[in-house]
C-alpha positions, 0 to 999 in steps of 0.5 A: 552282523555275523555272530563273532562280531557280534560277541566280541562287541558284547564282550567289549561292552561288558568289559566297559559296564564292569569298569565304567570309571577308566572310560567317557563318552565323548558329546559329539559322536557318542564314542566311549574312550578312555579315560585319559584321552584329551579328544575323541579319536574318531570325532576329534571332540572334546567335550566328554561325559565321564559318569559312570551311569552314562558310560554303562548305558552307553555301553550296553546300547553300542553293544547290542546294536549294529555297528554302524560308525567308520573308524581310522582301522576301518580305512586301512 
């Protein structure tokens, strides 16, 4: 993973830790998305976890590995 996207995933997961409570993880694929979404944009699923422990922890694992998931963007 190149340096700057590895920063701008860091900064994305600190962004999320610092304001857990306008986000939720989704139980299908472990996205984290907004608060109002109603289905998860990359799985299509609707079961979330909207704690904001879960959120944080999410958060600092998704920011400090590899990313490893295909989005619609990434289809373009």
């Amino acid at each position: 993973m190149s340096k700057a996207t590895n920063n701008t995933r860091l900064k994305k997961a600190q962004e999320i830790a610092s304001n857990p409570s306008v986000y939720k993880v989704c139980e299908a694929c472990d996205s984290i998305v907004g608060r109002g979404s109603t289905t998860c944009p990359n799985c299509h699923g609707y079961r979330f976890d909207n704690s904001d422990t879960r959120v944080v922890d999410q958060a600092i694992f998704l920011g400090t590995r590899k990313k490893t998931s295909v989005t619609a963007s990434d289809l373009v």
